[in-house]
C-alpha positions in Angstrom: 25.7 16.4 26.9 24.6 13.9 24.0 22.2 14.3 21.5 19.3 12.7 20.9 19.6 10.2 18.2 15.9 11.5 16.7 16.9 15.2 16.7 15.0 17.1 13.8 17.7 18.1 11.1 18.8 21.7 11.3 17.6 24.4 9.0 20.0 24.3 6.5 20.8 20.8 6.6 19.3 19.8 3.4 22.0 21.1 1.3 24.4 18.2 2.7 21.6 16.6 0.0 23.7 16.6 -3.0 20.8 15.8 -5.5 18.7 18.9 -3.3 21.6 21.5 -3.9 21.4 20.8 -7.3 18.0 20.9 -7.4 17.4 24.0 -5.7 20.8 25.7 -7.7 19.1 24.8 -11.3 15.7 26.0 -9.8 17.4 29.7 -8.7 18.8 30.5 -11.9 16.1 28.9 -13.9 13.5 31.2 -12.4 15.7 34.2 -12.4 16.1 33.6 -16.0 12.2 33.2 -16.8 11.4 36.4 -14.6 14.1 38.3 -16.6 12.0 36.7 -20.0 8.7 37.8 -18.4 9.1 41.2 -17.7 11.3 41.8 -20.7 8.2 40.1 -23.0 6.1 42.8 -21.6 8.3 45.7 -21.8 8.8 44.7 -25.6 4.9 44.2 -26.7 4.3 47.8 -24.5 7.4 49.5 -27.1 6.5 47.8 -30.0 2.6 48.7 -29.2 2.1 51.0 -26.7 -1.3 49.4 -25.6 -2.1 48.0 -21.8 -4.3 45.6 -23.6 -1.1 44.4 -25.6 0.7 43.6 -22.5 -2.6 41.7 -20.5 -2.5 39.9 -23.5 0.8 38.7 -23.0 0.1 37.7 -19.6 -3.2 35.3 -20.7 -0.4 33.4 -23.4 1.2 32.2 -20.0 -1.9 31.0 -18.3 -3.9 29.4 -20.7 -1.8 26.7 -21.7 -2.4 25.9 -18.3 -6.0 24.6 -19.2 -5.2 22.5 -22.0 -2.1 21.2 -21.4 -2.2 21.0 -17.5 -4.2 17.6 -16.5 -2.3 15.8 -19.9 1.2 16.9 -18.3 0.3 15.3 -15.0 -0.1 11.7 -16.8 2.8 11.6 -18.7 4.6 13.1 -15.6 3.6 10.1 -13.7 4.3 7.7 -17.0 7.7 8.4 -17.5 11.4 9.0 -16.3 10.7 12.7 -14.2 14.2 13.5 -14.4 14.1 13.0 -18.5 11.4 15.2 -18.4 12.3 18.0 -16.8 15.7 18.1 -18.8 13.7 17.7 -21.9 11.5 20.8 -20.7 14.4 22.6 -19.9 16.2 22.5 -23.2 13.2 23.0 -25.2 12.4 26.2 -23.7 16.2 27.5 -24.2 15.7 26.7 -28.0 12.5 28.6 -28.0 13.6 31.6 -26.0 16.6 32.0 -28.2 14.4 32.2 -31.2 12.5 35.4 -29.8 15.3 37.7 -30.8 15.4 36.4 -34.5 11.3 36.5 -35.1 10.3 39.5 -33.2 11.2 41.2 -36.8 8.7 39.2 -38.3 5.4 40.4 -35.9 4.5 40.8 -32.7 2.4 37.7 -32.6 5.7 35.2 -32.8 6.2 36.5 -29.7 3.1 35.5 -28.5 3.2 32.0 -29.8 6.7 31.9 -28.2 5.3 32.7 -24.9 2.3 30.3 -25.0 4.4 27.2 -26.2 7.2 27.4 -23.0 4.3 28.1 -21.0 3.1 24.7 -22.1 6.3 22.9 -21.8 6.4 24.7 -18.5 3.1 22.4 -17.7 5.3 19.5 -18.2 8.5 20.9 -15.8 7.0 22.2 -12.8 4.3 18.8 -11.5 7.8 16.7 -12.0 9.9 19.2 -10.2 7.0 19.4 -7.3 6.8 15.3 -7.5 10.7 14.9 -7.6 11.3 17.2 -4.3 9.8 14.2 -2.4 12.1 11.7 -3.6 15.3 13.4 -3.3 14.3 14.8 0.1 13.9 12.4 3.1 10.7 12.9 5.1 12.7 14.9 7.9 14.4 16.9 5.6 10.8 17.7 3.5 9.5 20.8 5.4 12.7 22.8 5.3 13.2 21.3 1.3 10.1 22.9 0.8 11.3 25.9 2.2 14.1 26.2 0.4 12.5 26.2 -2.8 10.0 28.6 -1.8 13.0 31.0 -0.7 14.4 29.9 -3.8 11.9 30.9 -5.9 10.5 34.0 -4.4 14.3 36.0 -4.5 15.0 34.6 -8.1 11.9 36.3 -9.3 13.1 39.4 -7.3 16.8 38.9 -9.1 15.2 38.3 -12.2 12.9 41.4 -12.3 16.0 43.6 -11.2 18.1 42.4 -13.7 15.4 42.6 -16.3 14.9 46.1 -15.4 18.6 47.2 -15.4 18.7 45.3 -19.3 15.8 47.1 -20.1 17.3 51.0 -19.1 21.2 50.2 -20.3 21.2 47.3 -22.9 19.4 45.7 -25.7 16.5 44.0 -24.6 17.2 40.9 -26.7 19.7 40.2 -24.2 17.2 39.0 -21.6 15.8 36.5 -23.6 20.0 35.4 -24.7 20.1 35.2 -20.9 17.5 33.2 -20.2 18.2 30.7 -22.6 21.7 29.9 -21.2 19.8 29.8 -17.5 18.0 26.8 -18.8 21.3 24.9 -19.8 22.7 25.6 -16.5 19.3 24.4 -14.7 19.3 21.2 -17.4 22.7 20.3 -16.5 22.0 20.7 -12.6 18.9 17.9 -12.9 21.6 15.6 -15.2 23.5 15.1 -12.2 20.6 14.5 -9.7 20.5 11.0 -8.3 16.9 9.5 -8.6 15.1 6.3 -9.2 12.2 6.7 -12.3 9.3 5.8 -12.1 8.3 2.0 -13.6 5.5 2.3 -16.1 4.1 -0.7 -17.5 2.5 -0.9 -21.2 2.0 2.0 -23.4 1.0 5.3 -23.6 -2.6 5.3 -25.9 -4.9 7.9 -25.6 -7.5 5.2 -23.6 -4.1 4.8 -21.3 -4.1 8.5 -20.5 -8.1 9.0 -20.1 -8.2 6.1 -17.7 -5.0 7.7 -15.9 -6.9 11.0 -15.6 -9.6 9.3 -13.9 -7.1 7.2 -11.8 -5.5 11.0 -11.3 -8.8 12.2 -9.6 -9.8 9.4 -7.6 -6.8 9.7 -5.6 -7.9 13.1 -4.8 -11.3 12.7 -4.2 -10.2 9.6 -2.4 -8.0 10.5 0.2 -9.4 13.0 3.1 -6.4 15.4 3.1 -6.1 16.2 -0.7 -10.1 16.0 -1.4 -10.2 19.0 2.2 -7.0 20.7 0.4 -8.7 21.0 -2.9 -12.0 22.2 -1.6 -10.0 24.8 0.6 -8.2 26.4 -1.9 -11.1 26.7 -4.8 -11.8 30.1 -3.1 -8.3 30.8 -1.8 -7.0 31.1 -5.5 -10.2 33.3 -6.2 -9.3 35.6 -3.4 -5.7 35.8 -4.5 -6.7 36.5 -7.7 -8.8 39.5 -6.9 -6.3 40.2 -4.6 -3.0 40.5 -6.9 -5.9 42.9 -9.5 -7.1 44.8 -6.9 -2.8 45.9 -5.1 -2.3 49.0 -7.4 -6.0 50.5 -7.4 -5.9 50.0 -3.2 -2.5 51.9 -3.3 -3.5 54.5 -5.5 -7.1 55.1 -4.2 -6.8 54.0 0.0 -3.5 54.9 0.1 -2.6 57.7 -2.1 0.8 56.0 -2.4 2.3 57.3 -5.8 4.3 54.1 -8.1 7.6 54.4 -6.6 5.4 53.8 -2.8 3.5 50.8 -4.8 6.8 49.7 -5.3 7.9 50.0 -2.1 4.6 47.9 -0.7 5.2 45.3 -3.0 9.1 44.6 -3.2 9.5 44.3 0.2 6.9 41.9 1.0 9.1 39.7 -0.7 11.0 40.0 2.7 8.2 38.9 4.4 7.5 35.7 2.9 11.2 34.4 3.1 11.3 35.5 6.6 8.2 32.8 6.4 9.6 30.3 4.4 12.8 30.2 7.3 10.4 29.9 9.9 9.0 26.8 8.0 12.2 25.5 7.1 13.1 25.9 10.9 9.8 24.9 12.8 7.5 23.1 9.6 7.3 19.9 11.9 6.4 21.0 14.8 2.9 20.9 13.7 0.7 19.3 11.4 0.4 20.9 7.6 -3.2 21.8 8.0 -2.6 23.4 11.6 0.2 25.5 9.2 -2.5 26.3 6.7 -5.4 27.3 9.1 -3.1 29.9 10.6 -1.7 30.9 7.9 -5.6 31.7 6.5 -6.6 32.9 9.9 -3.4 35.5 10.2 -4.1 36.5 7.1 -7.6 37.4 7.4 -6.4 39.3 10.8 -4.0 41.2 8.8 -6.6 42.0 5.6 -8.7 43.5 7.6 -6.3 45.9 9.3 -4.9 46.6 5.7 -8.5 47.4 4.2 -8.8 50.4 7.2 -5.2 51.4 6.7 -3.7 55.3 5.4 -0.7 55.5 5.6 1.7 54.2 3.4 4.9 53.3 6.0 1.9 51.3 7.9 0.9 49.5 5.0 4.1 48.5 4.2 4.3 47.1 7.7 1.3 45.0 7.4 1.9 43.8 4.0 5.1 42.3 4.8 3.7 40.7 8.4 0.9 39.4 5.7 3.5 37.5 3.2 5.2 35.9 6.2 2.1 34.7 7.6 1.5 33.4 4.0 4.1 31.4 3.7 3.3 28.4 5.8 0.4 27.5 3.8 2.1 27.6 0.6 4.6 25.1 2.2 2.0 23.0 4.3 0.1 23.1 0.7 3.0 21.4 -0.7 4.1 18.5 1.8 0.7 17.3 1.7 0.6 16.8 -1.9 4.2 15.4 -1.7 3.6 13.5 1.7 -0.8 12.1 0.7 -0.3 11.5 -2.6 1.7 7.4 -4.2 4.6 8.4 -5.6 3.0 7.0 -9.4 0.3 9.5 -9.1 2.2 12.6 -8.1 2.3 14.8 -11.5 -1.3 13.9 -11.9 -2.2 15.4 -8.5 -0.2 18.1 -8.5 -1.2 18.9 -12.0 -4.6 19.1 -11.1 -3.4 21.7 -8.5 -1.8 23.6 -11.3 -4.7 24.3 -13.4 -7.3 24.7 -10.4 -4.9 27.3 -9.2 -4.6 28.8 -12.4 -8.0 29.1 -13.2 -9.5 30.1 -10.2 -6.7 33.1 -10.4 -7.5 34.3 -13.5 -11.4 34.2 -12.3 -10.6 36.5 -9.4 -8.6 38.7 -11.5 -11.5 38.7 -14.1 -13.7 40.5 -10.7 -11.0 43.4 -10.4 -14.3 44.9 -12.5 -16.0 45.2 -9.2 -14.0 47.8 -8.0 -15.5 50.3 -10.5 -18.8 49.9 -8.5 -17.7 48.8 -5.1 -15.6 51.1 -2.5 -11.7 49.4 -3.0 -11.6 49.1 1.2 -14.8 47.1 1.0 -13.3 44.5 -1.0 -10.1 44.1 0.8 -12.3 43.8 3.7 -14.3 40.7 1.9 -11.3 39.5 1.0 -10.3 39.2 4.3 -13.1 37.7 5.6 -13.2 35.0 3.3 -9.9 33.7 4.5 -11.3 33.8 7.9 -13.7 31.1 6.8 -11.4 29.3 4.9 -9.1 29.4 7.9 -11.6 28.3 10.7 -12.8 25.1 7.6 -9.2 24.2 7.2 -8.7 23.2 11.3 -12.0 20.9 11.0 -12.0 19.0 7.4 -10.6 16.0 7.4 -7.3 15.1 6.8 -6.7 18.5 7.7 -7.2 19.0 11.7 -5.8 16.2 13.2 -3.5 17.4 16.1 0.0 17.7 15.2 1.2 15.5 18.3 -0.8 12.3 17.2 0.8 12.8 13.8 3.7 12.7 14.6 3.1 9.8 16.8 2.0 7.8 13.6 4.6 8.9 11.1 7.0 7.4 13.9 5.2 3.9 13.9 5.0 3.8 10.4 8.0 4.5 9.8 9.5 1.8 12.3 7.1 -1.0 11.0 9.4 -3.1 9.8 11.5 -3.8 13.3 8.0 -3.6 15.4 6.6 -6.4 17.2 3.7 -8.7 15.3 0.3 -9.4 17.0 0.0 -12.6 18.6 -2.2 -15.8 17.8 -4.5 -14.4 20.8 -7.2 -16.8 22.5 -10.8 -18.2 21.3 -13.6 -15.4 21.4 -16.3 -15.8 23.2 -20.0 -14.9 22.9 -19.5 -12.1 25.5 -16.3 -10.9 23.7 -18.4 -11.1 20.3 -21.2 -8.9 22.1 -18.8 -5.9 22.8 -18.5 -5.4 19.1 -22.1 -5.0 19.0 -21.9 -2.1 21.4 -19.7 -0.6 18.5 -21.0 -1.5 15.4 -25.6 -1.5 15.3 -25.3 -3.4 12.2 -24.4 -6.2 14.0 -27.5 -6.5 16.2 -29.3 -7.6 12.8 -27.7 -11.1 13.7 -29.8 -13.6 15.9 -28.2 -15.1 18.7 -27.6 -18.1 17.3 -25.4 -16.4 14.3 -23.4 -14.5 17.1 -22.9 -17.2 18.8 -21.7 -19.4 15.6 -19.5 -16.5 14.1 -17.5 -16.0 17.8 -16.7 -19.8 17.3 -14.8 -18.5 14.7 -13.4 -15.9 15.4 -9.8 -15.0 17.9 -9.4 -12.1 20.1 -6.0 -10.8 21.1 -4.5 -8.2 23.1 -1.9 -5.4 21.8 0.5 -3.6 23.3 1.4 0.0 21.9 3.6 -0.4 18.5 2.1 -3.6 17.7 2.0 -4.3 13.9 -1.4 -6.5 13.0 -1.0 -6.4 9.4 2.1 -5.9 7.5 2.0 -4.2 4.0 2.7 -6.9 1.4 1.7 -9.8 2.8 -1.4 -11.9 2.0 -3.9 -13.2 4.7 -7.4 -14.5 5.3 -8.8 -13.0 7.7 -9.9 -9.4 8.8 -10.0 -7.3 12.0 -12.0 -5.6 14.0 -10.9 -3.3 16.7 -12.7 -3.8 20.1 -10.8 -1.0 22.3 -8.1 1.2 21.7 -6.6 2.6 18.6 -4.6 2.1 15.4 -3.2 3.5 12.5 -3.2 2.2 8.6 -0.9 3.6 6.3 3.2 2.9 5.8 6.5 5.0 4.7 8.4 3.2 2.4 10.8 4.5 -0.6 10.1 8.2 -0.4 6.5 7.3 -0.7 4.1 8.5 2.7 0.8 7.6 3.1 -0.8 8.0 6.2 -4.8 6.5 5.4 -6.6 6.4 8.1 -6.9 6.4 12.1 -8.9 3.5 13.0 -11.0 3.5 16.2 -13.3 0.9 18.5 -16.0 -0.9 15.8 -13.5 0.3 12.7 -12.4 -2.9 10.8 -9.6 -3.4 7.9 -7.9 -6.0 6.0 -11.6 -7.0 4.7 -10.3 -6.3 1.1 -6.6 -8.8 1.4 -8.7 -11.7 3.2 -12.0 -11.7 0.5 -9.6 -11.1 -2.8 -6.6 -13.3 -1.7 -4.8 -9.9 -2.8 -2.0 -8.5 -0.5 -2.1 -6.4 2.4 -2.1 -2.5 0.7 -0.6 -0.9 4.2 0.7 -1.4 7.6 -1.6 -1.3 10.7 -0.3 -0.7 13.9 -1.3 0.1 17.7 -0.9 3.3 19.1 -1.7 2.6 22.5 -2.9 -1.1 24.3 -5.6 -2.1 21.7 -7.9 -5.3 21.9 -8.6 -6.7 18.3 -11.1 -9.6 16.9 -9.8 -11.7 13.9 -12.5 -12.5 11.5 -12.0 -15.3 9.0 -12.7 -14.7 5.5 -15.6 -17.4 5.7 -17.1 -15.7 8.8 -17.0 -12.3 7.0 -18.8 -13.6 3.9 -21.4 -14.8 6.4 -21.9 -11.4 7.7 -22.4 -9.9 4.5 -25.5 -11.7 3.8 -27.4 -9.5 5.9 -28.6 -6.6 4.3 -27.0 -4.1 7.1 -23.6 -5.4 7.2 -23.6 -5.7 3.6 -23.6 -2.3 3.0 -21.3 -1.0 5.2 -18.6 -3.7 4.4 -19.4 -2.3 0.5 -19.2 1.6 1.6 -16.0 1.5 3.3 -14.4 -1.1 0.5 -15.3 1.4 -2.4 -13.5 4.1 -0.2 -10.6 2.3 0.9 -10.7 1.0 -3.0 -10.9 4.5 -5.1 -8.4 5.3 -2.6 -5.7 3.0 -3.6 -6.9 2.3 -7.3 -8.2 -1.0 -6.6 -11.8 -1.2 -7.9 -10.8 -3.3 -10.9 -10.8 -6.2 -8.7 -10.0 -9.9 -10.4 -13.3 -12.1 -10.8 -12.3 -14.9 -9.2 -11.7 -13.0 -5.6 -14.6 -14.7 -4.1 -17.6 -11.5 -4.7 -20.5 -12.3 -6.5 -21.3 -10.1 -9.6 -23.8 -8.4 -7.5 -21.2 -7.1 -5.0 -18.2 -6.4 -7.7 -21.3 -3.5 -9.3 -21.5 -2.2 -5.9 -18.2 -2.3 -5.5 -17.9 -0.4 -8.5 -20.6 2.2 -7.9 -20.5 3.9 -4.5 -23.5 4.2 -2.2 -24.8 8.0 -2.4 -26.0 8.1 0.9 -22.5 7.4 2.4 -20.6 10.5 3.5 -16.6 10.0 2.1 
């Protein structure tokens, strides 16, 4: 028996990726170093103070860097050599970890400043770690990369705690931090010998360079369907794990009647759960589509809270808490590929940045409500809790870029990532009046046109039949004309250099390429059939004709300033052929259209 030439890669493949074992090698012992630093920071401040307050303290100098510093990282992420950076980061925090022993003498608040400052250089490591996963992965081997990391990280923190406690009971506890420091050579040295192309920046870095970037940073998001839906999903989702994390011991205590060794117990082997999770990912991640992942990870989750918020007994608790951090895991990993897989490689650390500090923020607001267990019955919560991920769950299976069917997915990664050897679409025939009219039947706007116009524009225009596969514009060359599609269905996007984008699906009345064949300016993405598909070319004169009318106007201007803010194009070059009218529309999208 033979096998199939298109067989997914096994679980565990990804470490034949030299640059990926390396990665994920420096990224183990760096983490199990930092958890060693965190816990030992707190077990200091609590000898040295003996106050709770002392110790939250300690945990606010690691997150608020996160709201400064955060969106700023992102730019310079996506402005500079990643790989450079992350070494940088690396060995900066070693020097600054290795100075905690020698200043601790000197007050409590070095320390703190310590903390804060690796925190912030830790703003600069992690969106270039997240952004450089993609390129030293391939796209087959990104779920179970993903996974790996996840894995990675989770039982470092776990090894990292351990050891931090066994420091704390038999050594000095200066050696953690000694530790740590030498963890972040080792994880320098692991990036030093990763194989990566940089990133090509042109011009300097002013501060106008890195506002306009931000902005750049944020249209992407609020451009493209799947990260705007993935943002919007996970504003509460961070809340609820926030309130979630706060609310653990005071469940276990009060619900339960579980002493600390039994909190323990719930929470150290939940760990279990969520690699057990992150293997099922690494094993089955592409067998459907991320936000399918997402919306049952939410949905188990909510299924699981509210057992949890009725639950007694301890053993049973401990049961349900791990089921709950395996069922947890495939959203943290659908979460990541479609950052890695929706986002231009350029604007990566920007994205994923923004991530960062929403994440960040929303947690420490949910952690702020652990107030609300004073005056609110601890099950009640949990059971709120719980029903907030069932609506987050049923949202994620509907928004867009976030609920289309894992099957027709698949389908169009395959075609876009075959482009290049797939047939081109044929010269086609004249149109005729009758084949102009069936666009109508898709498009009202059209009906604005007297007969006289249809009749003069189908003069113009070509009509030509597709078979499934067919490629009708190719990404990077230049054309004048547009297309409509008349039946069947396409997809826009391409695969090229590590860099996914899958735009748009494009049905009967959609039309593209109306930005290439009025600018002059390159074709931005592929399009290609997915099935038989009947298209009408449109010459750029014909289309300028068409956007006289009022109706047509606006919709051509609606889905250009999407498709634009999308791919960064609104700065578009005066001489492309738009009145200065049209170029302030351009620049200033309608507020009745629904992106």
């Amino acid at each position: 028996m033979t096998q199939s030439a298109t067989a997914q890669p096994g679980t565990f493949s990804v470490f034949r990726n030299r640059s990926f074992t390396l990665m994920w090698t420096g990224q183990l012992i760096s983490t199990a170093g930092s958890a060693l630093t965190s816990l030992a920071a707190g077990i200091l401040v609590y000898r040295l103070t003996g106050s709770a307050l002392s110790v939250g303290l300690m945990m606010m100098a690691t997150a608020v860097p996160t709201l400064f510093v955060g969106l700023i990282a992102g730019v310079f992420v996506d402005r500079y050599d990643r790989k450079r950076i992350m070494i940088a980061a690396d060995l900066i925090r070693m020097v600054l970890v290795f100075l905690i022993p020698f200043l601790i003498p000197r007050g409590i608040a070095w320390l703190y400043i310590i903390v804060a400052l690796a925190s912030a250089v830790g703003q600069f490591f992690d969106p270039a770690h997240s952004s450089l996963l993609s390129e030293v992965a391939s796209d087959e081997e990104l779920a179970a990369a993903n996974s790996m990391m996840t894995i990675s990280s989770i039982g470092a923190q776990a090894i990292g705690f351990a050891a931090s406690g066994f420091i704390a009971s038999q050594l000095d506890i200066v050696w953690a931090f000694y530790i740590d420091a030498i963890t972040f050579i080792f994880s320098a040295a692991c990036i030093l010998l990763i194989r990566v192309t940089p990133v090509k920046v042109e011009g300097k870095t002013t501060i106008a360079v890195v506002a306009r970037n931000l902005g750049a940073g944020f249209k992407v998001i609020t451009g493209t369907p799947s990260l705007r839906s993935l943002f919007l999903v996970y504003l509460p989702v961070f809340i609820t794990f926030g309130l979630n994390n706060a609310l653990l011991l005071p469940f276990a205590r009060r619900a339960l009647n579980a002493d600390e060794f039994e909190y323990s117990l719930i929470e150290g082997l939940s760990t279990v759960g969520f690699v057990v999770g992150s293997f099922v990912m690494a094993r089955l991640g592409d067998r459907l589509r991320e936000g399918q992942w997402i919306s049952i990870s939410f949905l188990g989750m909510a299924i699981t809270g509210i057992i949890y918020s009725q639950l007694t007994s301890v053993p049973l608790a401990i049961v349900v808490g791990v089921i709950a951090a395996t069922l947890n895991a495939p959203s943290v990993v659908g979460r990541q590929l479609i950052i890695q897989r929706q986002t231009p490689r350029e604007a990566r650390g920007r994205v994923f940045s923004a991530f960062f500090v929403m994440r960040d923020t929303m947690f420490m607001l949910g952690m702020a409500g652990a107030g609300l267990a004073d005056v609110i019955e601890v099950r009640t919560l949990f059971l709120i809790q719980a029903l907030a991920f069932l609506v987050v769950g049923s949202l994620a299976i509907i928004l867009p870029g976030l609920g289309q069917p894992a099957a027709e997915w698949k389908r169009a990664v395959s075609l876009l990532r075959g482009a290049k050897a797939s047939p081109r679409l044929g010269v086609g025939r004249a149109a005729s009046l009758a084949d102009f009219d069936r666009l109508v039947t898709h498009v009202s706007a059209l009906s604005s046109l007297s007969a006289r116009e249809r009749e003069s524009l189908a003069a113009q225009t070509l009509i030509a039949d597709a078979p499934g596969g067919t490629v009708i514009v190719a990404k990077g060359e230049t054309s004048d004309a547009a297309y409509f599609i008349l039946s069947g269905q396409a997809i826009a996007g391409y695969i090229e250099d590590g860099d996914y984008q899958l735009l748009e699906v494009l049905n009967p009345g959609d039309f593209f390429g109306e930005i290439a064949a009025l600018t002059g300016m390159s074709r931005t993405a592929n399009v290609i059939t997915e099935g038989e598909a009947t298209v009408l070319k449109v010459p750029a004169e014909a289309l300028r004709t068409m956007t006289r009318h009022p109706q047509l106007n606006r919709l051509f201007i609606s889905k250009m300033t999407e498709r634009m803010v999308r791919m960064k194009m609104l700065d578009l070059p005066r001489g492309a052929g738009l009145d200065q009218q049209t170029l302030r529309e351009l620049r200033t999208p309608d507020p009745q259209v629904v992106a």
